[in-house]
C-alpha positions in Angstrom: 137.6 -198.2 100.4 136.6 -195.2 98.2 139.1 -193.4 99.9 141.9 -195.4 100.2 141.6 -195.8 96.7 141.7 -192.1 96.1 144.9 -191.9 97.9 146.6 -194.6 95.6 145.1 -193.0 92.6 146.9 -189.8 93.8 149.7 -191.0 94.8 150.1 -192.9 91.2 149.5 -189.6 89.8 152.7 -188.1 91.8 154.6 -191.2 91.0 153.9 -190.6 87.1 154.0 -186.7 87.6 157.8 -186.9 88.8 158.7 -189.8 86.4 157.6 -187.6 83.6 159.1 -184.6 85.5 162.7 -186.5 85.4 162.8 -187.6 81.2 162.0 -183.7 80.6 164.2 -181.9 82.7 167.5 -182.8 81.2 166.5 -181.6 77.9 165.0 -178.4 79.1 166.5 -175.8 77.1 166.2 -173.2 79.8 168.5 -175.7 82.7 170.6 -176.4 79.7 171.2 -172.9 79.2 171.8 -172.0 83.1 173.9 -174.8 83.0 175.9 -173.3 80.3 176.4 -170.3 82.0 178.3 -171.6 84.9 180.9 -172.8 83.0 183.8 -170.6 81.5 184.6 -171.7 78.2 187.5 -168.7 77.5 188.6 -165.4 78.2 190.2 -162.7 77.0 193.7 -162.3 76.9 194.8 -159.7 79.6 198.6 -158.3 79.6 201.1 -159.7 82.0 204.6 -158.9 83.7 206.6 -162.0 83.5 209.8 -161.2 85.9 212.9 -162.6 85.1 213.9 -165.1 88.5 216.5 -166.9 88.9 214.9 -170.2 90.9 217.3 -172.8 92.6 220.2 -171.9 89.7 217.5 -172.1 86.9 216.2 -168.7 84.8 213.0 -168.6 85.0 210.0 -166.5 83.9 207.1 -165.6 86.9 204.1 -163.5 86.6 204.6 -163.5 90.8 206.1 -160.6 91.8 206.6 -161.5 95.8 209.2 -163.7 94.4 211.4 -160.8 93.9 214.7 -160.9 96.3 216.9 -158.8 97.5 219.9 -159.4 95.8 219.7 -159.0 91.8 221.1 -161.8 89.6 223.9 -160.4 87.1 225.7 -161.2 83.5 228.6 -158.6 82.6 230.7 -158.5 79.8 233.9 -157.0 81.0 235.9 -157.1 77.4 234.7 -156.0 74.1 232.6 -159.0 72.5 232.5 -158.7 68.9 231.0 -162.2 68.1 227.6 -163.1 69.3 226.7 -164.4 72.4 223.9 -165.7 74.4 223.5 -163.8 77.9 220.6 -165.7 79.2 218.0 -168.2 78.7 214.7 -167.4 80.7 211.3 -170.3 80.8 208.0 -170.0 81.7 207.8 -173.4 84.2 204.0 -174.1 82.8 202.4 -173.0 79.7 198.7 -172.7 79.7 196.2 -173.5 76.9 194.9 -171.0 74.2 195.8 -168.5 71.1 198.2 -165.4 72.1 197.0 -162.8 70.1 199.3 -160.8 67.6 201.3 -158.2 69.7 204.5 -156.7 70.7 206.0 -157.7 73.4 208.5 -155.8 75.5 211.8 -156.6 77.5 212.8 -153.9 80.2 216.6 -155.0 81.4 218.5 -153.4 83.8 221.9 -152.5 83.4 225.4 -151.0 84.8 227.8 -149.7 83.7 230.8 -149.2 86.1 234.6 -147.9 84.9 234.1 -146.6 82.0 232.2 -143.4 79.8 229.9 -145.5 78.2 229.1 -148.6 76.5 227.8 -149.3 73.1 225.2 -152.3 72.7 223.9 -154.4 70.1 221.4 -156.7 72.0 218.9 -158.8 70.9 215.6 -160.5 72.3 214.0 -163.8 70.9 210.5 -165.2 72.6 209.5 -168.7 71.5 206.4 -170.4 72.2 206.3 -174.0 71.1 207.7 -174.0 67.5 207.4 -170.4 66.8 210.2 -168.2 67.4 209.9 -164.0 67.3 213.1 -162.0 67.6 213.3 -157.9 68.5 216.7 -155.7 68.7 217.7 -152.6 70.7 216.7 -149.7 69.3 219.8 -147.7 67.0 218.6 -145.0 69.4 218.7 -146.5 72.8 222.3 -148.3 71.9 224.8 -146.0 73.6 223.9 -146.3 77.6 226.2 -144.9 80.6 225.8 -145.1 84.1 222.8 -147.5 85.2 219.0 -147.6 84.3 217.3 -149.9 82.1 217.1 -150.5 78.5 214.1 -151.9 76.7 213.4 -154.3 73.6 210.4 -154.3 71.3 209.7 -157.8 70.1 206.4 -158.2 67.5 205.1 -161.6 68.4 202.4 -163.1 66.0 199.3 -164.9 66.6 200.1 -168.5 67.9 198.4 -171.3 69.6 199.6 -172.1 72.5 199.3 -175.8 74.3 200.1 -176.7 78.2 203.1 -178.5 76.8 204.2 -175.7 74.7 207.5 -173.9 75.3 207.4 -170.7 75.8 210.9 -168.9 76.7 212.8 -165.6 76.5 216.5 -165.5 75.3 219.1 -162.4 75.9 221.8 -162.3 73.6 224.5 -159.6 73.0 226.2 -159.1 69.4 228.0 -156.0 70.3 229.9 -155.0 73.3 232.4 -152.2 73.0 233.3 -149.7 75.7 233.8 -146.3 75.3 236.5 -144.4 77.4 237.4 -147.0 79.6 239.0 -146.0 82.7 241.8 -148.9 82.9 240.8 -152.4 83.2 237.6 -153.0 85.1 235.4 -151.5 82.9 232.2 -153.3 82.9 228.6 -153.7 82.1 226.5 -156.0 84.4 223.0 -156.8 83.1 220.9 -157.8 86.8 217.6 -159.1 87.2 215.2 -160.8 89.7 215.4 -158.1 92.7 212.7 -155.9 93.9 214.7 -152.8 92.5 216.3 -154.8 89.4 213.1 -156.2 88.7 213.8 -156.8 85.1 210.4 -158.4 83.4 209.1 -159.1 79.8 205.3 -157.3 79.5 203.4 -160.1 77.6 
């Protein structure tokens, strides 16, 4: 009987030991701390290449560059355009969730110029994200192009929260088109986009 009552008295022990052992582990600050660990609160923002697509007839702006085709998507101007004039309307499908920090963002297009010496340009580039709206122009210096290659827009975007419904979009618009030495009438400019060698992107 001594012994059997041993083993019960131990066995109570155990039972108490691991009761005891279950109200003080949650508040162990050393689990609460490993379990802190494991899970990613934020990060830092990192720069990204958002490549202008055209998706099923809709603009679109994708950090995924195997989405690239073969055959560019264009806009030309073939006339002289003296009012202003959207080009193109690009959208990021999904937003995410955090603060964009204050930067400048940058637009490389590619363009053509077919039939004529040259073009001069007055372009413009506005990003919004949610209610915010940041607008950059072509550079006085970078306004004459001829020939084909790419021209690039500076646009200083400020600190801004962003939410997972947020809006965040890129819009082209020319206020300036007129042609220098055009050779008769098919003097054009095509601005393309979404190819693998017109891989026209906004670095965010």
């Amino acid at each position: 009987s001594d012994v059997i009552g041993d083993r019960m008295q131990r066995q109570a022990l155990l039972i108490l030991s691991c009761f005891l052992f279950a109200i003080i582990l949650p508040s162990n600050p050393l689990i609460e701390q490993a379990n802190a660990e494991d899970v990613t609160v934020c990060c830092d923002s990192t720069e990204a290449d958002l490549y202008l697509l055209d998706s099923a007839g809709t603009s679109v702006l994708s950090p995924f560059e195997d989405l690239l085709g073969e055959t560019p998507t264009s806009a030309s101007f073939e006339n002289a355009l003296t009012q202003p004039e959207q080009i193109e309307k690009w959208a990021l499908p999904s937003a995410w969730s955090g603060i964009l920090p204050e930067d400048t963002w940058s637009l490389e297009l590619y363009y053509e110029v077919s039939d004529a010496g040259g073009v001069n340009l007055d372009l413009s580039a506005t990003v919004t994200v949610g209610g915010s709206t940041f607008t950059g122009s072509l550079d006085n210096s970078s306004s004459f192009v001829s020939g084909s290659g790419t021209v690039t827009i500076d646009i200083p975007v400020e600190s801004v929260t962003v939410s997972g419904t947020s809006e965040v979009s890129l819009t082209l618009s020319a206020g300036r088109v007129v042609f220098v030495a055009p050779q008769g009438q098919d003097a054009k400019i095509e601005f393309l986009w979404g190819s693998e060698a017109e891989d026209s992107k906004l670095t965010a």
